[in-house]
C-alpha positions in Angstrom: 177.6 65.0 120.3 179.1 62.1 122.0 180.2 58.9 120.2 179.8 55.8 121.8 182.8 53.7 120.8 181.3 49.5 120.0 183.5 47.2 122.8 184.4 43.8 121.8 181.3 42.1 123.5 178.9 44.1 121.8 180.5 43.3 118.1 180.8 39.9 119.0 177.1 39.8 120.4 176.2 41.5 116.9 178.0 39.0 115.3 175.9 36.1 116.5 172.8 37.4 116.1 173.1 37.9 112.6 175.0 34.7 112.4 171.8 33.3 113.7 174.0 31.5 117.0 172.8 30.3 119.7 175.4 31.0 122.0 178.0 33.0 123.0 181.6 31.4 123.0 182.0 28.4 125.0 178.7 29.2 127.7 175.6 27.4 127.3 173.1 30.2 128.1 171.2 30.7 125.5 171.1 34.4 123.2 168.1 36.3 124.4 167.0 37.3 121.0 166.9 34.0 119.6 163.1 33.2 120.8 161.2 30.7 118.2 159.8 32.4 115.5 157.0 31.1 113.5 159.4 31.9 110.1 162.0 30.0 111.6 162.9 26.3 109.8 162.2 24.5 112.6 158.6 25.8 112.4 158.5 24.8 109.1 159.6 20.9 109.5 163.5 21.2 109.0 165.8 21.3 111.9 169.0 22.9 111.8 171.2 21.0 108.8 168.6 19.2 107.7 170.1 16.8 104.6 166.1 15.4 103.4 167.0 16.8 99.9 168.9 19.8 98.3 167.3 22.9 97.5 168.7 25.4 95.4 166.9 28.0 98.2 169.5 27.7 100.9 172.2 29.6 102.1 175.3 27.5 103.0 176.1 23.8 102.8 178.8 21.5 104.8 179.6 18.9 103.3 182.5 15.7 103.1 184.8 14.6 100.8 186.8 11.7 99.8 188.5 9.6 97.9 187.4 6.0 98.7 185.3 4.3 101.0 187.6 5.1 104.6 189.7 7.2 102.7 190.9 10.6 103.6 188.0 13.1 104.6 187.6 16.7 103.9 185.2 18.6 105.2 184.3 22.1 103.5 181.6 25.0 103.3 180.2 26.4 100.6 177.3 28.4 99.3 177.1 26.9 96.2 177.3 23.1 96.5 177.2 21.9 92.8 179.5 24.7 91.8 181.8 23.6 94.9 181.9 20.0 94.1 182.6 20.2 90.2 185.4 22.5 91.6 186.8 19.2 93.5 185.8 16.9 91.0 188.1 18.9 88.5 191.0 19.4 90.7 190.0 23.4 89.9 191.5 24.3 93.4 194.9 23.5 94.9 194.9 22.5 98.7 194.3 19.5 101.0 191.1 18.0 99.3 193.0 18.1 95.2 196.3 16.6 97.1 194.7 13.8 98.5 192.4 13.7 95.3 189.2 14.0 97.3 186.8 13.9 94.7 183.9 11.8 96.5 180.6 13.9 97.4 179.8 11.2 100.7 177.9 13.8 103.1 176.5 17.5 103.2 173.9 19.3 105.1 172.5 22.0 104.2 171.5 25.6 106.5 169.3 28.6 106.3 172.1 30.4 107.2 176.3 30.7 105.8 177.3 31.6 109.3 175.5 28.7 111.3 177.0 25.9 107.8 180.2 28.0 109.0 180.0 27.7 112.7 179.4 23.8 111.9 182.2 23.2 109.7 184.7 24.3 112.3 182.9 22.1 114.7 183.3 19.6 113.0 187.0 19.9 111.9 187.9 19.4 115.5 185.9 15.9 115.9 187.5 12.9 116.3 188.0 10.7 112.5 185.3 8.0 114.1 182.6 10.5 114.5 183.0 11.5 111.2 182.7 8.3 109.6 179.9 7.7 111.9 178.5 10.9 110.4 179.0 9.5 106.9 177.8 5.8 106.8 174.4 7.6 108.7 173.9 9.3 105.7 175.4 6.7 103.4 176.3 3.8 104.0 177.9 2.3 100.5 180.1 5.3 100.6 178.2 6.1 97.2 179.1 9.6 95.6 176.4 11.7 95.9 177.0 14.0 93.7 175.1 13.4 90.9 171.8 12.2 93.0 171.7 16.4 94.3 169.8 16.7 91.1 
């Protein structure tokens, strides 16, 4: 019996397709197993981080926090968002977001999928600070906390 041994391409291919990415790296041709399905989300009205409301349903949230209006940003992932933000709120977990006292729910989306809320997240950690406030006042403009409208 011969064993064929997986190269690096073909993990990193199986990698995205069960992260549910569209691409590979830094191309822009598209993953040929990613044809629209009729289970997919956008098939079902949401597009890909939709933020309409919060369902306890999905798989992986971004989301931003602060500690006033302009303040300092995080941004984080999570699978469990309410759990997550108490975690801030309570200064539970040492680290950028309890130094800075980022307690502030101002922005999350949510994702079908933990790898694509992942693959977002980093995204987003290399944008510029204007984009992200763009992001933010989009969403919510006051600044409000919007923790406590989730549910």
């Amino acid at each position: 019996m011969v064993w064929r041994s997986r190269s690096v391409v073909d993990e990193r291919l199986e990698f995205c397709r069960l992260a549910g990415l569209k691409h590979l790296g830094n191309t822009s041709r598209p993953l040929p197993w990613l044809q629209k399905s009729p289970h997919s989300p956008s098939s079902q009205g949401l597009t890909l981080g939709s933020t309409a409301k919060h369902s306890a349903g999905m798989a992986g949230y971004v989301y931003i926090v602060t500690n006033q209006k302009n303040g300092t940003l995080y941004i984080g992932v999570t699978s469990d968002l309410e759990r997550r933000i108490y975690e801030h709120r309570e200064g539970l977990t040492p680290g950028f977001a309890w130094k800075y006292g980022c307690t502030r729910l101002v922005w999350y989306e949510e994702h079908w999928d933990i790898g694509t809320a992942i693959q977002r997240e980093k995204s987003m950690k290399r944008w510029n600070r204007q984009w992200k406030i763009d992001l933010v006042e989009a969403m919510n403009p006051e600044w409000d906390d919007l923790y406590l409208t989730l549910w």
